[in-house]
N, C-alpha and C positions, 0 to 999 in steps of 0.2 A: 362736421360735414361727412356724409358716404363718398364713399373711396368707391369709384366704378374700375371693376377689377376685367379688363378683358380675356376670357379664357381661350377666344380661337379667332377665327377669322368673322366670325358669327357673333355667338353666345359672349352676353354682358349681364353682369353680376352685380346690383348698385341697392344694397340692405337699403328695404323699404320705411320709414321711418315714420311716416306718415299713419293717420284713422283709415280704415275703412268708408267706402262712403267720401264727403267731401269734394275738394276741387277734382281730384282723378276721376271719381265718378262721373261729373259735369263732362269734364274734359274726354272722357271715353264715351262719351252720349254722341257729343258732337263729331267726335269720327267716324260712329258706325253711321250716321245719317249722310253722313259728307261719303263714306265709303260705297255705299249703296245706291246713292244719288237720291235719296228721298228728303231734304233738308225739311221742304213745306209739307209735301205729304204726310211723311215721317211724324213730322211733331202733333199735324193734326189726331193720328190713329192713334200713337201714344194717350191721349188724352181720354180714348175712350177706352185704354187694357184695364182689366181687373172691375168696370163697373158695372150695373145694373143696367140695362141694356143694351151695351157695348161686349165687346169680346173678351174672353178668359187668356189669360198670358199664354203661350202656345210653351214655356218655358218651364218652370219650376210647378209643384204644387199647392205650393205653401197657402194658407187660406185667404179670403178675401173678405175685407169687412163689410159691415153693413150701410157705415157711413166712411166712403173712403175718401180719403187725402186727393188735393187737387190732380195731383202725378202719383199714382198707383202703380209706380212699377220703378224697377232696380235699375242697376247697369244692365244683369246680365238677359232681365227681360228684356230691355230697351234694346241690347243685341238681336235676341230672338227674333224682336218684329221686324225691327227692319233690315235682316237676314232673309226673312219670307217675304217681305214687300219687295225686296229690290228692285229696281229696273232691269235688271241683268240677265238676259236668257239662255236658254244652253235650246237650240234648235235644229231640226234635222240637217240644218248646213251644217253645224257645230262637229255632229257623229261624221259627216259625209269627209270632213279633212280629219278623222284621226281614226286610227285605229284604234280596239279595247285594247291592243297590248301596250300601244303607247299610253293611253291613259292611264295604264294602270302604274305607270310611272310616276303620277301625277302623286302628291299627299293629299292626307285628307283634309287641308285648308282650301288649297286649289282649287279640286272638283267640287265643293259644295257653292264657294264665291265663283265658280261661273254663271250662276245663274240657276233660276227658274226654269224647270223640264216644261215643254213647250208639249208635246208631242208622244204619242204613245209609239213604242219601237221593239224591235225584234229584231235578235242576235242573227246577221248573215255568217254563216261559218264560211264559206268560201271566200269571202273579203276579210273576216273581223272587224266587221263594223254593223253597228245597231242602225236599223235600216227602218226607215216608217212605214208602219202597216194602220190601218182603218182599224178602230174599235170593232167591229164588227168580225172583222179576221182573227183579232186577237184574242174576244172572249171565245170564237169557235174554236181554233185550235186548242189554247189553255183545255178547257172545255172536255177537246177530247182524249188530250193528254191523260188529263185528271180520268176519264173515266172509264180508261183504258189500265188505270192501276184500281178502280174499282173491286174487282173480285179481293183485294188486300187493301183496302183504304186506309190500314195503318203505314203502309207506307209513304204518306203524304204526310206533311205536319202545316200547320196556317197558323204563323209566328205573330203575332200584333208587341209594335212600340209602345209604350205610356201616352203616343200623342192621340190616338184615336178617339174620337169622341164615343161618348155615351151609344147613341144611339147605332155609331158603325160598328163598335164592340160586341154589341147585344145581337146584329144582324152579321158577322162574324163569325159567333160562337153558333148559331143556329146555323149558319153554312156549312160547318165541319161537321157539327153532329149529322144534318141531313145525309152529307155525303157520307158517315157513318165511322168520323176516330172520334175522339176527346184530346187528339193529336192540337192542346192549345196552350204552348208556353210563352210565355209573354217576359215582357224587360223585370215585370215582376220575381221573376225567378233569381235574376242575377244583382238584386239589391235587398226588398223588402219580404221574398218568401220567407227569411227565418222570420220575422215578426209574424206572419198567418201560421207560423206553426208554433211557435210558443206563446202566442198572446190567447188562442184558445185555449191552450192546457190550464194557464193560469187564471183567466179570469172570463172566458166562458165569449171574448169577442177575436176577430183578427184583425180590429184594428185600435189605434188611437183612442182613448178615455174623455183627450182635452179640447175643448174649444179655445176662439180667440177672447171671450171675457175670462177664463180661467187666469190667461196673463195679468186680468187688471186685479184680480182676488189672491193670488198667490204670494205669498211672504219668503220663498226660497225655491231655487228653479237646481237641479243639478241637470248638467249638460254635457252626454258622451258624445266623443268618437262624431262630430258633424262639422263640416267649413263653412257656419252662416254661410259670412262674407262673399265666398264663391257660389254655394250649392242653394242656397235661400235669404239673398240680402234681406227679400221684405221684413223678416223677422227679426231682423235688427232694430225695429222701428218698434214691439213691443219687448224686446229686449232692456231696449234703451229707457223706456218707460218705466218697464220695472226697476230697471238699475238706478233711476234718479228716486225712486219711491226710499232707497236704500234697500232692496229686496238683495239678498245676497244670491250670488249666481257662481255655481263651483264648477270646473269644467276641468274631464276629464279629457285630454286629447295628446298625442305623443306630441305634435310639433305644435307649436304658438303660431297660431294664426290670426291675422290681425282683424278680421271681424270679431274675434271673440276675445280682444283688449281692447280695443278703440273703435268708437264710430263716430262720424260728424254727419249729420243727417243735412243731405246735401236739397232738402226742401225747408230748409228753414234758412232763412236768410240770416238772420242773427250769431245762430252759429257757426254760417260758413264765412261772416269778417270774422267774427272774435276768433275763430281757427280754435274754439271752444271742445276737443272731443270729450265724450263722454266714454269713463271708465266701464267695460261692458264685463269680466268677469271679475269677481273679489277674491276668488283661489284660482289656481289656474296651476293643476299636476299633468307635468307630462308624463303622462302612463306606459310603456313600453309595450310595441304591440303583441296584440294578444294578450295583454295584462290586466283588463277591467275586470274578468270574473275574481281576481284576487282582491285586486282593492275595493271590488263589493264588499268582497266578507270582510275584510279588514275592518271597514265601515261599520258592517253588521257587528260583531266583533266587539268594536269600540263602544257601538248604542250597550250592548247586552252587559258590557261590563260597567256603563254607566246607570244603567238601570238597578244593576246588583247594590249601587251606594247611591241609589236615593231617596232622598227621604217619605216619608209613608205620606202616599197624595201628590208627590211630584215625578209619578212613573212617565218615563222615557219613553216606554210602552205603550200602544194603547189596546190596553188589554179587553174592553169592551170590544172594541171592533174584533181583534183575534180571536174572542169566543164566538163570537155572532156569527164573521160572517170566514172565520178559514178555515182551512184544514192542512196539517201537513206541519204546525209548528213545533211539535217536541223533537221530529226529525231533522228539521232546519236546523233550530239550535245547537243540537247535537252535533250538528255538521260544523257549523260555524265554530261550537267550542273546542273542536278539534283539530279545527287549525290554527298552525304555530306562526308567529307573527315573523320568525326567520323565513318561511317558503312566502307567505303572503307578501313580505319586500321587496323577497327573490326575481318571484314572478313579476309581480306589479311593476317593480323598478321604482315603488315608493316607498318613503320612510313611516315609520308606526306614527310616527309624530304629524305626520302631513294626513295622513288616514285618519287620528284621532281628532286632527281640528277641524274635517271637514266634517265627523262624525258631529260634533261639538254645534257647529250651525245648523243643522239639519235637526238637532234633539233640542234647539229653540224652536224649531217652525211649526207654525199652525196647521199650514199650508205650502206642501209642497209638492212642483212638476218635475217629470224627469224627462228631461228631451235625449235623441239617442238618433244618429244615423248608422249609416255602412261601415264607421268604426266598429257601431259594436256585430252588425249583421254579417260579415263577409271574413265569416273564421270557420274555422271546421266545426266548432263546439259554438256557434254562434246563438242557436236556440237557447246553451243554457245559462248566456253571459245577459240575454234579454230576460228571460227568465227570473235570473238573481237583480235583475232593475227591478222588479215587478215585489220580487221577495220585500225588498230595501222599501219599497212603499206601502207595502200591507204592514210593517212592520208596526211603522205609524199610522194607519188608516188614511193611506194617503191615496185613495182614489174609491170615486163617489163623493166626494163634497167639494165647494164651489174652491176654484184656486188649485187642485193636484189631480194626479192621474198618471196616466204615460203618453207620450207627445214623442211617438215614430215620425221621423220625420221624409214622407214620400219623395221621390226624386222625379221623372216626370210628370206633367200636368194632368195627366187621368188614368194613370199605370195602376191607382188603387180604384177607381171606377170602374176601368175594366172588369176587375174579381168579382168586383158586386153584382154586373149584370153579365157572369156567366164567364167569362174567359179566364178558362180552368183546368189543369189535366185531368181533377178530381172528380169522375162523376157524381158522387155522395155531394159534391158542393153545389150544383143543379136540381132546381126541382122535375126531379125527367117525370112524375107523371104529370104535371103542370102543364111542361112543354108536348106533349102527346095530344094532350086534352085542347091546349090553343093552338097546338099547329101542324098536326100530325107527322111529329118526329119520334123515331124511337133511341132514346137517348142509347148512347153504343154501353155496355156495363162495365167494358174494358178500362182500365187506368191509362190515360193518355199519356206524352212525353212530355218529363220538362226541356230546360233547355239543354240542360248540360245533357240529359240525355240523348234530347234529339241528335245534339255531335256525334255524342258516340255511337247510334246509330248510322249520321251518316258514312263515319268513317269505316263502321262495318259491310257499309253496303244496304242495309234493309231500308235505310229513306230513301226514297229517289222525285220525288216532289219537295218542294219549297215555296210557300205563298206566304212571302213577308208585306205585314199591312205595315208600312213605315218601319223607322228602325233601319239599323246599318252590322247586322248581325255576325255577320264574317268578320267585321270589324273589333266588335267588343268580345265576343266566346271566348274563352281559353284557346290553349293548345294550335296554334297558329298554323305549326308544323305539318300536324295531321289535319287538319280542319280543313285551309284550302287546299290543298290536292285532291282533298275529297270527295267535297262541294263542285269541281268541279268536273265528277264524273254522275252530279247527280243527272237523271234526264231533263227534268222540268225544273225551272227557280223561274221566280215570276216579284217582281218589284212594284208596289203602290207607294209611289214618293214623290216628293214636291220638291228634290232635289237632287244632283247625281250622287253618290256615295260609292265606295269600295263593294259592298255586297251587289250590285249592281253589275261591275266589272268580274268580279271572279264569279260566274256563271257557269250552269249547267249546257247539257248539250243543246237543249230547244230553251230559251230565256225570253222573256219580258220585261220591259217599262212602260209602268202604269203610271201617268203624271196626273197627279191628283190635286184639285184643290185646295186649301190652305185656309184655316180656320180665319181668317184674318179677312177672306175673301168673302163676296159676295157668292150668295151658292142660289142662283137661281132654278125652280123647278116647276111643275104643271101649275100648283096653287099659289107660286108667287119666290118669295124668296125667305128661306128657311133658317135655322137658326136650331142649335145643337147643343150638347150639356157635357158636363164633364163634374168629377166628386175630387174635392182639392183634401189636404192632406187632414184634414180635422174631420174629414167625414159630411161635410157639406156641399150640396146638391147645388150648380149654377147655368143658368141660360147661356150662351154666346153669339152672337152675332157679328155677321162679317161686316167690314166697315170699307173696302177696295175693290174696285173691279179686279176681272181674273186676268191673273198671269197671260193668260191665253184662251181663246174662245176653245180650245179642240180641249180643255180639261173635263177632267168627271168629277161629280163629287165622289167620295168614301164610301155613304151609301148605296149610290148607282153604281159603281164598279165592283161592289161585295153582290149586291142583287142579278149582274146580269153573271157574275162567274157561278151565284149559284143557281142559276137559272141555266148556264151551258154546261155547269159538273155534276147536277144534282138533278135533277128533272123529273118533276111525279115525286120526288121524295119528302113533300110536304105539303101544307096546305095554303104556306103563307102568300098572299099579294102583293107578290115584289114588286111591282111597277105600282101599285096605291102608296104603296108604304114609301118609295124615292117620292112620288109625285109631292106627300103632306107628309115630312116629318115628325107630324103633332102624332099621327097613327102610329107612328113607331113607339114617342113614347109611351101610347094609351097600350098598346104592345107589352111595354116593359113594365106599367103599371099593374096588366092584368097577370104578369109572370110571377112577379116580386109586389103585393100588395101591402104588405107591412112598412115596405122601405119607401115605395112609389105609387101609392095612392094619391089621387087628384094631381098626376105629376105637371098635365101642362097649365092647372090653373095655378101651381105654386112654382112655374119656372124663373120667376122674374122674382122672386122674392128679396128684397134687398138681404144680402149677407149669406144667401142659401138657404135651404131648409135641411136640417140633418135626420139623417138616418137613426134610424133608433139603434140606442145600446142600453143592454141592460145593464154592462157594469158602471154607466155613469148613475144609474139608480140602485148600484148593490144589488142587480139580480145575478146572479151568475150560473148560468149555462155550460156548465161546466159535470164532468162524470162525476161529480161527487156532490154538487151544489150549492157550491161555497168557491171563494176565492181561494185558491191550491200555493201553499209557501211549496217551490220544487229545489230540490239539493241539487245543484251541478254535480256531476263523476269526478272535477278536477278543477283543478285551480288553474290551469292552463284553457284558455278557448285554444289554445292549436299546441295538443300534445307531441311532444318529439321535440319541441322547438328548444330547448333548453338543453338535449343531451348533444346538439348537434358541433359540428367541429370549430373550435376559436376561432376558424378564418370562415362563416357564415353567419352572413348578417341578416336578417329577417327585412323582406324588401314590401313597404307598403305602397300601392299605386295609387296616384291621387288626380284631382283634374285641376286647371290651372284656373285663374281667372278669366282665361283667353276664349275658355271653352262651355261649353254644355254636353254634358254624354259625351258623344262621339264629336260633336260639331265644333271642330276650332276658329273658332274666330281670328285667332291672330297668336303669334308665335310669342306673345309678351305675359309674364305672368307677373304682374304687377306688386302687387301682395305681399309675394317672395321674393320681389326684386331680380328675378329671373328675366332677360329680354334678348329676343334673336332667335333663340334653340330651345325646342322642346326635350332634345336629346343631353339632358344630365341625369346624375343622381346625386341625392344630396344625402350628405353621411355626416357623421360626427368626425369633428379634427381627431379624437383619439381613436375613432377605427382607422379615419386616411394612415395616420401613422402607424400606426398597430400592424397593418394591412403592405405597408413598405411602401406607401402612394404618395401621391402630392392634389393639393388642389391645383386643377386645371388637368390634371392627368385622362389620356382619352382611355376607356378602359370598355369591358367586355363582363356584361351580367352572363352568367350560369347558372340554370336551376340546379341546386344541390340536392338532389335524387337520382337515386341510379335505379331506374328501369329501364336502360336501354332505349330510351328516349335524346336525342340532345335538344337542349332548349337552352336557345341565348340570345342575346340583342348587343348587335357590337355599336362601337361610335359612340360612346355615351361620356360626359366631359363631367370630372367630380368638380361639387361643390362642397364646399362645408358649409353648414347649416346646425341650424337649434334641432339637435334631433337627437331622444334618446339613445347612448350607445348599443353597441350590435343589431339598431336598425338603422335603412335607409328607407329612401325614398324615390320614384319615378313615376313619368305621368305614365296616365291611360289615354289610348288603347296602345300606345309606344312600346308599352312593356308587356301587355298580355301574351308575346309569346314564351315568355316566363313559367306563366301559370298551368300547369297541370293540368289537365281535365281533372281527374279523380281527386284532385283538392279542392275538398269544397262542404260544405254543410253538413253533416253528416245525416240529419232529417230532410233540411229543407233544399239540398242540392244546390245551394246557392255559393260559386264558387268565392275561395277565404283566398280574396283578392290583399286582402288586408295584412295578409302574414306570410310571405313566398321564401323560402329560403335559400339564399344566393349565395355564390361566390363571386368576387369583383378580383378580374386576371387585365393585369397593364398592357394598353397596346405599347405599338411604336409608336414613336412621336410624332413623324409625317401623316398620320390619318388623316383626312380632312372628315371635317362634319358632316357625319349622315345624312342628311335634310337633304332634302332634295335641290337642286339649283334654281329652277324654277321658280317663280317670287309673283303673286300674283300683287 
């Protein structure tokens, strides 16, 4: 039996022993509907997430079939929605009893379970309270803010979350350019940009190879650095498939997470009596962070030295596809045979022996996919540890034929949509004379901000505008420290959300709340009631429709509040017909059809297509678009994704941030991390018993993270309660966004700026014992 270990007055510690999936799932269904107060509604809307006709998960973007299961959705979808349904409102009474500074008291569990934004408002600085103002007032001043920083339009930047659909993306991205930056970094930047910059180098696309029959064709799946169970349950569900086919599944991840050992598929009735789970990985190396480019090559390594002893006709190789379609293998090799199996261990934190067995089932496969999250994206060196995945499958001709590929695994619901139709800092990624030609924009030729840049701009002063489409920004950036003081000396911040949030509250001088619609909702407009799209993680294109009246009669949709701001900031600076284009959303996509025809031709006669209609890639056909015209094998510089981390001092331990089960992104659900057997406190770190010791500590001890770099920076996060956990030595662990004031700006991607959330190097200093727990008091 688990021993529940109390560490404070709060935080309960009770090893989770249990599948993924199963009774908890069931059981956590039924509280978010009971919490929300939706029980009947609730289970109604459920029924129609994820299908053809009905609405796309507002959650995850994992893909959606063509023939789906009764119940098409997870736990943490089933949070999602009825999170956005709730009955719960936050309304001008709501602002009229509290001040922003009290609120900002509040955590970020609190302010988002108050409810549903009722009302569009504007920051009173003489009170400090958000005070309702008329749409009307709000896009004019916004309006003239914005175009009173015209003569420099780089100093404004228009931030979009993963949650915005297709169509308010595309009208978005055309609103900046009008008003004249490329000022457009998205959530994309802080998860999945390393994959759009090494996926093109190698194999001529920026996204994904695999679809959902790939799963039913594939003989052997390796799987980096991703928490299904948390970040994408649905895909336990062809997980679990494969796994009963005997498809071996090798999974590289520093901590054991129990989506990825156990699931009981809690829509099957049979095996939730029999309490039957299904075994989900057959190896399972915790890799030390920052250690996957090593046990790459290790892998590589093992194939090439198996290839050397086989016999004539049983190559390990496949050396047809190598001539045909790479380039770049006598230097791979070269590289790989030049590493010693001593640094490969080193780094890795795995044994030659663990590398050669995994090497061993992969050099049987026919057919194999490599799945990969923000393990391997969120390092400094993160392009080249994606990169050496990409290597490890050309090696074998493992992408182009049915069953393999690469399978990046997206984190919000259309955060890789967005890229597609235009939300880019890149102007080269735009067709600007496309857009010239349908809509008389002159695309700006300037390189816009990403995100981490946009921080450091505003911390220098040069941004002074902020128009965040969703998303809780202030919240998830690095550098906490410098960030909000910043932020809130910029002039203008302006919020389109369907909920309150922290970025909301740390405000500039003149601020806005824009309460917006909810994909879930009903969106009524001139020609009836409309219906919006979004591209889930495999590159397939789907309709959604809202299935609930609105929160509130005084909301807008996405698209009307993108149209009249650029109709109040932009004016004359295009040709487009904003008010046709909100009245019939079909014009928008016939819009994006005429922008991007290759991807979206006949978009709205193929919106409804059971399963999606995919985007074209040529490397799922071996074309590859690529400078050289061939699938590119690339050498990593080093066997470390985050160099330094190995020379640094015996008492620094590499601190990975992770999210709980309680959570999505920024949006906590509930302070319980099931999984982990964490409940009560989001405020620990879990470490290895020989660092606690090592370190002079104890479990239960309240202790104090320090970023270990000296720039004259201090960056820490006190109150945090150790736990011991399964976690390779010299690293730990902490949730996000709890810990981002940890992280550095300047740590981060080294191409793709995408901050190496995933590798922070800390010191952990013992408080006093009387600390009480961080958290706030407050208990909603």
């Amino acid at each position: 039996m688990a021993i529940r270990r109390k560490l404070s007055s709060i935080l309960q510690v009770e090893p989770y022993e249990g599948p993924s999936g199963g009774w908890g799932s069931v059981r956590s269904l039924a509280k978010s509907l009971t919490r929300e107060h939706v029980p009947l509604r609730g289970s109604r809307v459920l029924l129609s997430q994820n299908k053809t006709g009905g609405f796309m998960c507002v959650s995850c973007a994992w893909a959606k079939p063509a023939d789906p299961r009764v119940f098409e959705f997870c736990e943490n979808g089933a949070k999602a929605t009825t999170w956005e349904i709730t009955h719960k409102r936050v309304t001008p009474e709501f602002f009229a009893e509290r001040t922003v500074t009290e609120l900002e008291s509040w955590d970020d569990h609190e302010l988002e379970a108050a409810g549903r934004l009722t009302h569009p408002m504007r920051w009173d600085a003489t009170i400090d309270k958000y005070v309702p103002v008329s749409w009307e007032e709000a896009f004019s001043e916004i309006g003239r803010e914005l175009q009173a920083l015209q003569p420099e339009p780089d100093r404004a930047v228009f931030y979009t979350s993963g949650r915005a659909s297709l169509e308010a993306a595309f009208m978005y991205g055309l609103l900046a350019r009008a008003y004249g930056t490329n000022n457009l970094p998205d959530s994309s930047n802080m998860c999945h940009e390393t994959s759009s910059v090494a996926l093109p180098e190698s194999i001529g696309v920026p996204v994904g190879t695999c679809t959902l029959d790939d799963f039913e064709k594939t003989d052997c799946i390796f799987f980096f650095g991703q928490n299904v169970g948390t970040s994408s349950p649905r895909m336990l569900h062809q997980l679990q498939e494969a796994a009963r086919r005997g498809v071996p599944i090798v999974t590289f991840n520093p901590l054991r997470e129990r989506g990825l050992e156990q699931f009981v598929n809690p829509q099957a009735p049979g095996e939730m009596l029999a309490d039957m789970p299904t075994r989900i990985s057959s190896q399972y190396h915790q890799v030390k962070s920052g250690g996957d480019t090593a046990a790459i090559m290790g892998i590589a390594k093992a194939l090439l030295a198996r290839e050397a002893r086989a016999d004539r006709g049983a190559h390990v190789i496949d050396w047809a596809f190598v001539r045909e379609h790479t380039h770049g293998w006598d230097d791979f090799t070269s590289a790989v045979n030049r590493c010693e199996w001593s640094e490969i261990e080193q780094r890795s934190g795995l044994s030659r022996d663990a590398l050669e067995v995994a090497a061993a089932v992969y050099a049987q496969a026919k057919s194999a996919m490599f799945i990969y999250g923000m393990g391997l994206t969120q390092h400094e060196r993160g392009v080249e540890t994606v990169q050496t995945v990409v290597d490890l499958a050309l090696m074998r001709g493992n992408i182009g034929r049915p069953g393999a590929g690469i399978c990046p695994v997206r984190g919000h619901s259309n955060v890789q949509g967005q890229r597609t139709v235009g939300i880019t800092e890149k102007p080269e990624m735009v067709p600007a004379d496309r857009i010239k030609e349908l809509f008389g924009i002159d695309v700006p030729k300037g390189k816009g901000l990403t995100t981490v840049e946009a921080c450091a701009k505003i911390i220098d002063g040069s941004v002074r505008a902020m128009i965040l489409l969703g998303g809780n920004l202030v919240r998830s950036v690095p550098e906490h420290r410098l960030v909000e003081p910043a932020w809130r000396k910029l002039r203008l911040t302006v919020n389109i959300l369907t909920k309150l949030n922290r970025s909301a509250l740390v405000h500039g001088e003149v601020s806005y709340i824009l309460p917006c619609l909810g994909r879930i909702e009903f969106d009524e407009q001139a020609s009836g009631r409309q219906a919006v799209s979004m591209e889930d993680s495999t590159g397939c294109m789907h309709g959604s429709r809202g299935q609930v009246p609105a929160a509130s009669a005084h909301l807008l949709s996405e698209p009307k509040i993108i149209a009249e701001l650029a109709k109040a900031a932009a004016p004359g600076r295009s040709t487009i017909p904003w008010d046709d284009w909100v009245a019939d959303y079909s014009r928008i996509r016939d819009a994006i059809a005429a922008t991007y025809p290759d991807i979206f031709h006949d978009f709205n006669a193929r919106l409804w297509q059971p399963g999606g209609f995919h985007r074209p890639l040529g490397a799922r056909h071996r074309q590859w678009k690529t400078a050289t015209g061939k699938a590119n094998f690339i050498v990593p510089s080093s066997l470390a994704s985050d160099p330094g981390a190995e020379a640094r001092d015996q008492d620094v331990v590499q601190l990975i941030t992770l999210r709980s089960n309680g959570q999505f992104n920024t949006t906590i659900y509930s302070y319980d991390d099931r999984f982990r057997g964490i409940y009560g406190s989001r405020r620990v770190v879990l470490m290895h018993r020989n660092d606690i010791n090592r370190l002079a500590l104890a479990e239960g001890s309240m202790v104090t993270l320090s970023t270990a770099v000296d720039d004259g920076v201090t960056r820490e996060v006190q109150g945090l309660r150790v736990v011991a956990y399964n976690i390779p030595e010299g690293c730990a662990a902490g949730y996000y966004p709890e810990c981002n004031p940890l992280l550095p700006l300047w740590h981060h991607e080294k191409k793709a700026k995408t901050p190496a959330a995933k590798s922070i190097p800390v010191r952990v200093r013992a408080e006093g014992p009387g600390r009480p727990d961080a958290r706030s008091v407050r208990q909603s």
